[in-house]
C-alpha positions as CSV (number, residue, x, y, z in Angstrom):
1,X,0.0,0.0,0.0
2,X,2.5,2.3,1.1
3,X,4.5,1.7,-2.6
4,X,1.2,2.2,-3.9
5,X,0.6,5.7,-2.3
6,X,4.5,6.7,-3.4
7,X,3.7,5.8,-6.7
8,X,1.1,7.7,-7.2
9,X,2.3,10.6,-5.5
10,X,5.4,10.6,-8.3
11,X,2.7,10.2,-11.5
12,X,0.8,13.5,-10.1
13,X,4.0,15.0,-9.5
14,X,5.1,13.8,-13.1
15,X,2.0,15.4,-14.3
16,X,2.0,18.6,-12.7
17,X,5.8,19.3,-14.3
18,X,4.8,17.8,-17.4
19,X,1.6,20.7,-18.1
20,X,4.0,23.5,-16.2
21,X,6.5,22.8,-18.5
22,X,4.6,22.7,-21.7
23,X,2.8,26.0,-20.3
24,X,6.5,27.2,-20.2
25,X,7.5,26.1,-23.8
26,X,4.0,27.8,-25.0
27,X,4.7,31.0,-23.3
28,X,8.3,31.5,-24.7
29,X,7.1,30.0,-28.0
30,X,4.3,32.8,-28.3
31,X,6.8,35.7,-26.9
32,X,9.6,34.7,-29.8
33,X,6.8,35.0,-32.3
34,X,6.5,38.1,-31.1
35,X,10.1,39.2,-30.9
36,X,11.8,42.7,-32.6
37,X,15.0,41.0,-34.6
38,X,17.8,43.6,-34.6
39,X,19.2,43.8,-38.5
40,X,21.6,46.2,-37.8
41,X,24.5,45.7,-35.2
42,X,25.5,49.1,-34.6
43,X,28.9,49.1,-35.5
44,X,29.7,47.9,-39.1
45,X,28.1,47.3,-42.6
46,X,28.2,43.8,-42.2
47,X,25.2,42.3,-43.7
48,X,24.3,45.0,-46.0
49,X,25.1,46.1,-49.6
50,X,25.8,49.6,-50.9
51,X,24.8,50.3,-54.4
52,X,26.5,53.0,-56.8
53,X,28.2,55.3,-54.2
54,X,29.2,53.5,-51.2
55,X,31.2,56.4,-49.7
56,X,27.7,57.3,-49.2
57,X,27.3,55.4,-46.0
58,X,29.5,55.2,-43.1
59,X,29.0,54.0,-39.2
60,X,30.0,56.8,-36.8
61,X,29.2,56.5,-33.2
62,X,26.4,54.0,-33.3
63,X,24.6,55.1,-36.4
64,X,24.6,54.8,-39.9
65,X,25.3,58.2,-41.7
66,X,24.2,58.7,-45.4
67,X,25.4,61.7,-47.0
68,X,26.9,61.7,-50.4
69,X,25.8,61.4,-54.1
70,X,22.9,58.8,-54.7
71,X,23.3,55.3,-53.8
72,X,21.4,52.9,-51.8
73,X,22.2,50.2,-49.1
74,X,20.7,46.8,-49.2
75,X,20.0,44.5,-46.1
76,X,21.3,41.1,-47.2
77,X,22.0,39.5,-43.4
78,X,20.6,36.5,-42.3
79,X,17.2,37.7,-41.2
80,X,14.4,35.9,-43.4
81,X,17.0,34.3,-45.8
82,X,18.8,37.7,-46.5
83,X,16.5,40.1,-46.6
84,X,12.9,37.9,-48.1
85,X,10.5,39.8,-46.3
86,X,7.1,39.3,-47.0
87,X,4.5,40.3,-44.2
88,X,6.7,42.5,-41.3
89,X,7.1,45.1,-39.5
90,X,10.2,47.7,-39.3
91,X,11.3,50.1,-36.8
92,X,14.3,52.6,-36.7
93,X,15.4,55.6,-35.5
94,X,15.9,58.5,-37.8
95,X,17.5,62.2,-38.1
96,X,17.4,64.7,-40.9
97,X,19.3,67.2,-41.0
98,X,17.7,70.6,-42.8
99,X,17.4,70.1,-46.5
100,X,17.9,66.8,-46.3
101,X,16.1,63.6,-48.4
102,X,16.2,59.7,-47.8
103,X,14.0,56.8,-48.2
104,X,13.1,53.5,-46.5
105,X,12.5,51.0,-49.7
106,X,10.9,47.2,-48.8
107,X,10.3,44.4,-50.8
108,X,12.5,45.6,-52.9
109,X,15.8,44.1,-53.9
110,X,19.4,44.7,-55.1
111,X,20.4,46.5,-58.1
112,X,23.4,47.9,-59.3
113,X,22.9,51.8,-59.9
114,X,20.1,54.0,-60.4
115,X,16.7,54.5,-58.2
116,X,15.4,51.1,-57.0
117,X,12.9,49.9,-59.4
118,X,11.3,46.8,-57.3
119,X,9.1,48.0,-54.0
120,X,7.8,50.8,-52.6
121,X,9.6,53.8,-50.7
122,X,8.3,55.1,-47.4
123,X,9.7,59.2,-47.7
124,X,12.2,60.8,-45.6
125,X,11.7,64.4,-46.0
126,X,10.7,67.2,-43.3
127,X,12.1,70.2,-44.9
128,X,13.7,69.2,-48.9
129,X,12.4,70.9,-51.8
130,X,10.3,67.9,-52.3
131,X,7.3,68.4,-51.3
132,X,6.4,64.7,-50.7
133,X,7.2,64.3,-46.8
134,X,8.1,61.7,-44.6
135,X,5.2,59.6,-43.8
136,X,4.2,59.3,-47.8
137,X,4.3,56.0,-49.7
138,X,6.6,58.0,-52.6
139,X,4.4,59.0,-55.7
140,X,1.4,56.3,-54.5
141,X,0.3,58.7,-51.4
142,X,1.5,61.1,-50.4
143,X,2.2,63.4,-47.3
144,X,2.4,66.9,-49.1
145,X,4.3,69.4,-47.5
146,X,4.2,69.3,-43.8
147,X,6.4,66.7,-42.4
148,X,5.2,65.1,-39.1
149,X,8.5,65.8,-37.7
150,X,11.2,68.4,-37.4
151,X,14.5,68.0,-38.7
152,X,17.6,68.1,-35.7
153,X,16.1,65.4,-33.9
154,X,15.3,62.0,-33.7
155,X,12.3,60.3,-34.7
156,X,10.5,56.6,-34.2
157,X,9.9,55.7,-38.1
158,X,7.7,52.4,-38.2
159,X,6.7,50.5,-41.7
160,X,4.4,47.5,-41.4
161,X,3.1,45.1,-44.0
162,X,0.6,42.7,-43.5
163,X,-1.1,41.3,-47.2
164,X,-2.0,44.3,-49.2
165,X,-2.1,46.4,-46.2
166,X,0.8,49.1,-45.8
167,X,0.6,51.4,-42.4
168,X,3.3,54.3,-41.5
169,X,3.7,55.4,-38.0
170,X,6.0,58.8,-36.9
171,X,6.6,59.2,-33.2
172,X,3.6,56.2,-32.6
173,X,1.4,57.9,-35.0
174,X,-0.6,56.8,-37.7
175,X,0.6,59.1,-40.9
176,X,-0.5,56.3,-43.7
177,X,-2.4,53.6,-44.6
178,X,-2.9,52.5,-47.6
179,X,-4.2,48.9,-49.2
180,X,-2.8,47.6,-52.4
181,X,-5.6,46.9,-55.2
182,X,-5.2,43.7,-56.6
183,X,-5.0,44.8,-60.3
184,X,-1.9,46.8,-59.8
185,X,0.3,46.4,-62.2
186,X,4.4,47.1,-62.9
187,X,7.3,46.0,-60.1
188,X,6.6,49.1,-57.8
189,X,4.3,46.9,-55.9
190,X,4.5,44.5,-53.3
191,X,5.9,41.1,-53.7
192,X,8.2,40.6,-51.5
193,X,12.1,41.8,-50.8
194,X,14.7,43.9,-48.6
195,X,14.8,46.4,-47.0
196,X,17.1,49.6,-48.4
197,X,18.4,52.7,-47.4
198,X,18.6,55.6,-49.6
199,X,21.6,58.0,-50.2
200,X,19.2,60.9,-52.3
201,X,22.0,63.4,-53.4
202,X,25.4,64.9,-51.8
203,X,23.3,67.7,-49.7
204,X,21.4,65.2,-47.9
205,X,22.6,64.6,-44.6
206,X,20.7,61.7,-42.5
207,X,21.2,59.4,-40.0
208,X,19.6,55.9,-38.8
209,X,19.7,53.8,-35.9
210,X,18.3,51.2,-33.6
211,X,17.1,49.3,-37.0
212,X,14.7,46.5,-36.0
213,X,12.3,43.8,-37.8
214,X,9.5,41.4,-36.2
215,X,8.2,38.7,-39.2
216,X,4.6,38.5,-39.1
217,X,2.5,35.5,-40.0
218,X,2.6,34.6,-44.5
């Protein structure tokens, strides 16, 4: 009896760990799928690919500086296979300096020289001739000529893309959304792609930081 009692003493105890631990595995399962990737590591250009100019870019004191003559910088690291985002969200930190123009591209993908012609381009702009702003979807829709930031300081810039849907966030707010019709046509779409950094022309002075990525569901 008394083996008996020991016995089943150890299969409730077996049981108990058995569900805490599976609750466990769940739980750090769910929070990984949940997880902001870093694509950047602060100090180098490893894992990315400068197109054209690639004075352009530089690392100085834990951020990317673009300023030069046109040229953009590919990711090509080993998030999602080198840069094959589909449905994601992206996150940096950003500072323009006054007259200065950039660009976020996604789902886009390398190309030798000229302006990327896969993807779209989220606009960095606050104060540039241009009067597309930061916050537009370049040329598809646009922010016209009040940018939802000032330039000499930084700013949360936040990109998501989840099917057809495309959202912009400055400083946590919304600036864009847009949604994709299914009969668009021509490669500035969205397919899927990397993620690129443009270098606009040699009087554009911008930095980035703090570059992040979290892979949402296909």
């Amino acid at each position: 009896m008394y083996i008996v009692k020991i016995l089943n003493l150890l299969l409730i105890i077996s049981v108990i760990f058995s569900s805490t631990f599976l609750a466990s595995d769940k739980i750090n399962s769910d929070s990984q799928s949940d997880e902001w990737i870093s694509i950047w590591d602060g100090e180098t250009l490893d894992g990315w690919r400068a197109s054209e100019n690639p004075e352009s870019f530089s690392v100085e004191d834990g951020k990317i500086v673009v300023d030069g003559p046109r040229g953009h910088l590919f990711y090509e690291g080993p998030v999602a296979d080198g840069g094959d985002f589909l449905n994601f969200e992206f996150q940096a930190e950003v500072y323009t300096y006054p007259n200065a123009n950039s660009g976020v591209f996604f789902h886009t993908k390398f190309q030798d020289e000229g302006w990327p012609q896969h993807g779209y381009e989220a606009q960095v702009n606050a104060t540039h001739r241009d009067p597309r702003k930061t916050g537009s979807l370049y040329a598809v829709k646009d922010v016209m000529d009040i940018a939802p930031h000032e330039d000499n300081e930084w700013f949360t810039y936040y990109i998501k893309v989840n099917g057809k849907d495309i959202t912009f966030k400055v400083n946590g707010e919304t600036v864009l959304e847009f949604t994709e019709p299914e009969d668009r046509e021509g490669t500035i779409r969205l397919s899927r792609g990397t993620i690129a950094l443009q270098a606009h022309d040699p009087d554009s002075r911008i930095y980035f930081r703090n570059l992040n990525v979290r892979i949402l569901p296909d």
